[in-house]
Structure formats: C-alpha cells, structure tokens
C-alpha positions in Angstrom: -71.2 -85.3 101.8 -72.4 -82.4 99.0 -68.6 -81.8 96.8 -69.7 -80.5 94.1 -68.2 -82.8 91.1 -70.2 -85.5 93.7 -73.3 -84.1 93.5 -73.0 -83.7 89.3 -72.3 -87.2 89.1 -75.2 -88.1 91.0 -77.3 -85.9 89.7 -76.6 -86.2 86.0 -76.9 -82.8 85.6 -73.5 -82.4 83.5 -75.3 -83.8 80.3 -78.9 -82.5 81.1 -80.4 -86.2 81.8 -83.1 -85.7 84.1 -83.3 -89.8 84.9 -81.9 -89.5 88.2 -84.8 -88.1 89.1 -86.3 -92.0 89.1 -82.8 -93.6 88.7 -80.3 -94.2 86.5 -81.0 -95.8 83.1 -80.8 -95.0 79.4 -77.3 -93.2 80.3 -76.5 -90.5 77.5 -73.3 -90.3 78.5 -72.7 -93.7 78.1 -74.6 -94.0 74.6 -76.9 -96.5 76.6 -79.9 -97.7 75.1 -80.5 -100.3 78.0 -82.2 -99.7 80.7 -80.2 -102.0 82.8 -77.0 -100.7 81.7 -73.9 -99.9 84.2 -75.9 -96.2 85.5 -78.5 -98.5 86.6 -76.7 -101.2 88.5 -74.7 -98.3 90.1 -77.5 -96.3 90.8 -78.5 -99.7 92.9 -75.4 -100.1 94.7 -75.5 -96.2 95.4 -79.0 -96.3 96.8 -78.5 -99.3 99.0 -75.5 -97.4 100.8 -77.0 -94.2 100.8 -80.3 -95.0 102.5 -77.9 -97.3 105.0 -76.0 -94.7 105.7 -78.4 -91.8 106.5 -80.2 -94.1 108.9 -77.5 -94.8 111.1 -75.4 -91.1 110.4 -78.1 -88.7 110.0 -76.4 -87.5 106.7 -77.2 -84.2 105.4 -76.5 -82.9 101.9 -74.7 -79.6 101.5 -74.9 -78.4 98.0 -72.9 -74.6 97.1 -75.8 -72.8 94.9 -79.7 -73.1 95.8 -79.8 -74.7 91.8 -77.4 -77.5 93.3 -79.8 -78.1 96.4 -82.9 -77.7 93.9 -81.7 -80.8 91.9 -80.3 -82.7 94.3 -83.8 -82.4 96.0 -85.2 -84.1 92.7 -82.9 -87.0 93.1 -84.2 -90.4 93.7 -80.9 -91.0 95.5 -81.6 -88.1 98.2 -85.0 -88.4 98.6 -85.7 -87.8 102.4 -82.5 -86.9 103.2 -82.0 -82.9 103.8 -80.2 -80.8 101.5 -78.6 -77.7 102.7 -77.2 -74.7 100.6 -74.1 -73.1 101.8 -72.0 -71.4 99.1 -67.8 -71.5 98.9 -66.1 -68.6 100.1 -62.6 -67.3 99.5 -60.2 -65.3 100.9 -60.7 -61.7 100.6 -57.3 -60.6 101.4 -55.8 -62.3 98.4 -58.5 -61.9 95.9 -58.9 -57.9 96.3 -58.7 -55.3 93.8 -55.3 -54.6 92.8 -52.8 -52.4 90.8 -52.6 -53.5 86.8 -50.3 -51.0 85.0 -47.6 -53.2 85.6 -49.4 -56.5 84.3 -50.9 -54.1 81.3 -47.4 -53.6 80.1 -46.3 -56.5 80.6 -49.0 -58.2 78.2 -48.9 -55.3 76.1 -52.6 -54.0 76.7 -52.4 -50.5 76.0 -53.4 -47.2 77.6 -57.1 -46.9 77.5 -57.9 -50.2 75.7 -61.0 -51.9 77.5 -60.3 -55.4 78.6 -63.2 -58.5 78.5 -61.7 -61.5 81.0 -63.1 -65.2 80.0 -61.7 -67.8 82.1 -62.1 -71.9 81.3 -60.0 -74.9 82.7 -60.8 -75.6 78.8 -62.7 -73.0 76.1 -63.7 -76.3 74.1 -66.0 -77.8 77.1 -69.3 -76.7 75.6 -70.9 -76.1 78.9 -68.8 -73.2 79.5 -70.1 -71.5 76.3 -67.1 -69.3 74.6 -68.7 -70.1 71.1 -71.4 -68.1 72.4 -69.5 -65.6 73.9 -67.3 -65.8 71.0 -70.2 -64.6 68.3 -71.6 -61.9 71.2 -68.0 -60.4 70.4 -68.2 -60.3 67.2 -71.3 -58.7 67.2 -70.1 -55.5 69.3 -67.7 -54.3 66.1 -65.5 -51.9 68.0 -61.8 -51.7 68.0 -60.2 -50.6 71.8 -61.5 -54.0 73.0 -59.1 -56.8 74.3 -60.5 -60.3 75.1 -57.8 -61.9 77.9 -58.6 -65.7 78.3 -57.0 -68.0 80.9 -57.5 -71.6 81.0 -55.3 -74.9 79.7 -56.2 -73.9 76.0 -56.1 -71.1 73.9 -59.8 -69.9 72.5 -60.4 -69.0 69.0 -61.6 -65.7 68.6 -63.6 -63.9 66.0 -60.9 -62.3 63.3 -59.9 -59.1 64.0 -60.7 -58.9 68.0 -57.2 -58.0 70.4 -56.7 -61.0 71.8 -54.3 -62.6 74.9 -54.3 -65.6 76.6 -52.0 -65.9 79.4 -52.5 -69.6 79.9 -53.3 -71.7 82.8 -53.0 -69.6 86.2 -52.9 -71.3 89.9 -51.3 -68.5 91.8 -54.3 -66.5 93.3 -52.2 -62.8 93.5 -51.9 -63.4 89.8 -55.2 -63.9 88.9 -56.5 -61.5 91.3 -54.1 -58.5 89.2 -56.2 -60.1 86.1 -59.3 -60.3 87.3 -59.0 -56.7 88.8 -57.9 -55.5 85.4 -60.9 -56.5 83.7 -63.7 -53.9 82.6 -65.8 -56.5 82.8 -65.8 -60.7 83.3 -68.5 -62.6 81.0 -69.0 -66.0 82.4 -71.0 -67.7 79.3 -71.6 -70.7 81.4 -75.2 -72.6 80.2 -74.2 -74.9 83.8 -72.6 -74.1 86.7 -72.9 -75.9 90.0 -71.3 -72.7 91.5 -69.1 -70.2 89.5 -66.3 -69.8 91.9 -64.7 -67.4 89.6 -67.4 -65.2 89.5 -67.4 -64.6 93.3 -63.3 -63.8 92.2 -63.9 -61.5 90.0 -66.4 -59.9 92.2 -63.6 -59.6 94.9 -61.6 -58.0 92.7 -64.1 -54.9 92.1 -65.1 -56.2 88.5 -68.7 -56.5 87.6 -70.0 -59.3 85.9 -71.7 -60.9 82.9 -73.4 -64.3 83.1 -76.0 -66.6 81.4 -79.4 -67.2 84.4 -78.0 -70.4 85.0 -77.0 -72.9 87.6 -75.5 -71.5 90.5 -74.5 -67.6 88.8 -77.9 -65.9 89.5 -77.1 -66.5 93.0 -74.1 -63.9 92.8 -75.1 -61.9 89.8 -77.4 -59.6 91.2 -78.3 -57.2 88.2 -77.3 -53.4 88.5 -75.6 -54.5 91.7 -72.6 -56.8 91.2 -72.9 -57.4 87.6 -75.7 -58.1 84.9 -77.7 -61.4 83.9 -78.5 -62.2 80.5 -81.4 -65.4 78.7 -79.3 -68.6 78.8 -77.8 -69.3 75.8 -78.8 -66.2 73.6 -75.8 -64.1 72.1 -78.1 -60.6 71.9 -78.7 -61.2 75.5 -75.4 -61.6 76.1 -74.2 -58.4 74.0 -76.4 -55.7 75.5 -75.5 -56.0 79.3 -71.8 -56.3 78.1 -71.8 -53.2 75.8 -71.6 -50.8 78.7 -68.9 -51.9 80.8 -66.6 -51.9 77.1 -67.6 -48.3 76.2 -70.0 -49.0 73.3 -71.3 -46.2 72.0 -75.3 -45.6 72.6 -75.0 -48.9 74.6 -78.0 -49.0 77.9 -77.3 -50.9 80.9 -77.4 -50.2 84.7 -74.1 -51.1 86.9 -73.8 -50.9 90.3 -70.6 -51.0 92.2 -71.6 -53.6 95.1 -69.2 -56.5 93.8 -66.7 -56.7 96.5 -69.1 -55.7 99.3 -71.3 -58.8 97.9 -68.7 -60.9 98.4 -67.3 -59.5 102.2 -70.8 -59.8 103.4 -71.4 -63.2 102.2 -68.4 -64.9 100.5 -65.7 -65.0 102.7 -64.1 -68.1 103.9 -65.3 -67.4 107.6 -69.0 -67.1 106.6 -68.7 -70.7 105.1 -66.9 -71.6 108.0 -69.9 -70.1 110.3 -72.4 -72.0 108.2 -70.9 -75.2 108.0 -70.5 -74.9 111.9 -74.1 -74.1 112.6 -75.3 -77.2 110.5 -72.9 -79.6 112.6 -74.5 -77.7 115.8 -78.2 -78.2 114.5 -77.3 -82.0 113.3 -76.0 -82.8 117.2 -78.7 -81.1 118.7 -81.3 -83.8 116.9 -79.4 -87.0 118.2 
C-alpha cells in the first residue's frame, strides 16, 4: 500500500480539505454540504477494511516525500498503522546529462539564448502553478530568454517571451536531451506528493527552482542542487531564477551537487534497497 495518487485520495490533500484528518464529510470536491454525503459512507467502508486488514497483514504505509508520510500520519484512516518514507528513484543511465546542439537546432533555440524548462501533464491544473510562474517571467524583462514547456497542452505565456513547446514527451532519452538543455527547471508546483521531474532534471545536471512545498524541499537543497522560493509568491520565485538566466545584477548562490544528489540517493537500486529492508524488518516482527 502507499501509491501515491492512493495516498492523495485518501488524504484529501489534492483540494486542501483537511477533514480526513477526522473523516470524510463536507467533500469540497464534491460541492457537499452534507455531512453524510458519499466521502463519508466511503470513508466508512474504507476504515472498516483498512483496520481489518492491518490486523491480520501487518500493513505498513510507504509514502515517497516525508510531506506524504506527515499527512498521511494525520489521517483518521492510518491512525496506528506505520508510515514509512522512501522516495522513487530513476534510472541514472538514461536520465544523465547529455549533448543539446543537435536538439537546439532542431527547435530553433539559438546560440547563447538561455533556456527556462516547465514541464505539466497539463499547464491549466492550478496545482502546478504556471500562472505564477507565468507573471515571475514577465517580471525578469530580458530578451535572450526561451521558456520550453512540455506537457499535453500548450501554456500561454506573457507577450513577447521566446517561447516552445514540444508537446507531450514519453521517451526518457528525449526528455533527458531537454532537461539537460535547460539553464535552469522552475517547478511552480503549490503541491506535490513527490516531484519526480525534479529528481530528472537533477540527473541531467540542471539546477532547480521550486515553491517549499509538498515533496520538493526534499530534493531542492538550496545552493546545492537548486534554489527554494515562499509558496505561491512570484518575487520569490523571480530572484532565485534570475541567476541561472543571466540577469544582470541578479544574487543567488548555486551549487553544482544535482546529479551527485540524485546517484547518492535517487537511483532505482536505493529504492530497491529500501523497500527491501522494510519487507526484512516487517518479517522479522511476525
């Protein structure tokens, strides 16, 4: 148990309800203004199998960011139960940096120009935050700049910003060739169970830029692999991103620990090791 579109469900963290930490009534997401609506008789049916089942199974929850863990911890649903945190890896070999002149050309970024990477399965989720990333932007005022976006849906940007969205991407040599040609990847995320693409951009040798929120502090270590800014506020998110897109004047400390982050503790084999001393320490207690 502990995917991670399981634990948001049971959590209710998607929409910011905090009732699961009682139960489940009121739902926003339903427009619910019972408190026995359908979240509540679910929420029933959920806890009856849940407690069941960790009597007899010795269930552990495994959550992939200590944020994850922290509010699944608050659940009614998972009180007593343990919650572990062990992060998703990736594999190294195929997310690594990688040569871009050939990619540049080919989307016709030219020599020199600084490149901002923003990537969404869809810009218009507003957990994901490109309207906010979308004003920072336009608040830099500088011309050698090109925003690439990938995801289902093409963002709209502020007028006059260089602009190219390549679309949706599923073949990982691909994306690691854009990541890797990134100056810099902003993550505007105000939620994240994880961030799995930050830990792929981090592979590729491109620091990062990210709200303090849900599972990103975990991986954003600042000066080190990339740069936190306040959740949610667009000065915050300009000033750490100035740097890295050759602002003039702009302040900010970068490190060049990314990739190393990521071999020491992101790798498909250290999830593997992890996952394999939990199952060791659950049969040692039967």
């Amino acid at each position: 148990m502990g995917s991670r579109s399981e634990l948001l469900d049971k959590t209710n963290t998607s929409c910011g309800g905090r009732n699961f930490e009682q139960s489940c009534s009121f739902c926003s997401q339903l427009n619910s203004s019972r408190e026995n609506d359908p979240s509540f008789r679910s929420w029933k049916r959920k806890r009856v199998a849940y407690r069941k089942k960790a009597r007899r199974d010795h269930v552990h929850v495994v959550a992939p960011s200590e944020w994850l863990a922290r509010e699944a911890e608050q659940s009614a649903l998972f009180s007593g139960v343990p919650i572990n945190c062990i992060p998703h890896g990736l594999d190294h070999t195929l997310f690594r940096p990688r040569d871009v002149q050939h990619e540049r050309r080919k989307i016709s970024i030219p020599e020199g120009q600084k490149v901002a990477l923003f990537v969404a399965h869809s810009s218009t989720d507003p957990r994901k935050g490109f309207g906010i990333l979308s004003e920072a932007l336009a608040r830099l005022q500088f011309d050698d700049v090109t925003l690439i976006s990938i995801g289902r849906n093409a963002p709209t940007v502020p007028e006059g910003l260089s602009h190219v969205h390549v679309g949706y991407v599923d073949e990982d040599q691909r994306l690691s060739v854009l990541y890797s040609m990134a100056d810099v990847f902003i993550i505007p995320s105000l939620q994240e169970a994880f961030g799995q693409t930050v830990i792929e951009a981090m592979a590729c040798g491109t620091p990062v830029v990210g709200f303090d929120a849900g599972g990103i502090p975990n991986m954003v270590r600042p000066g080190e692999t990339g740069w936190l800014a306040e959740t949610g506020n667009v000065r915050s998110l300009v000033k750490p991103s100035s740097p890295r897109l050759g602002v003039t004047g702009s302040e900010g400390a970068w490190g060049g620990g990314a990739g190393k982050v990521v071999e020491e503790e992101y790798t498909l084999e250290r999830q593997a090791q992890q996952y394999k001393a939990l199952y060791e320490s659950i049969l040692e207690q039967q």
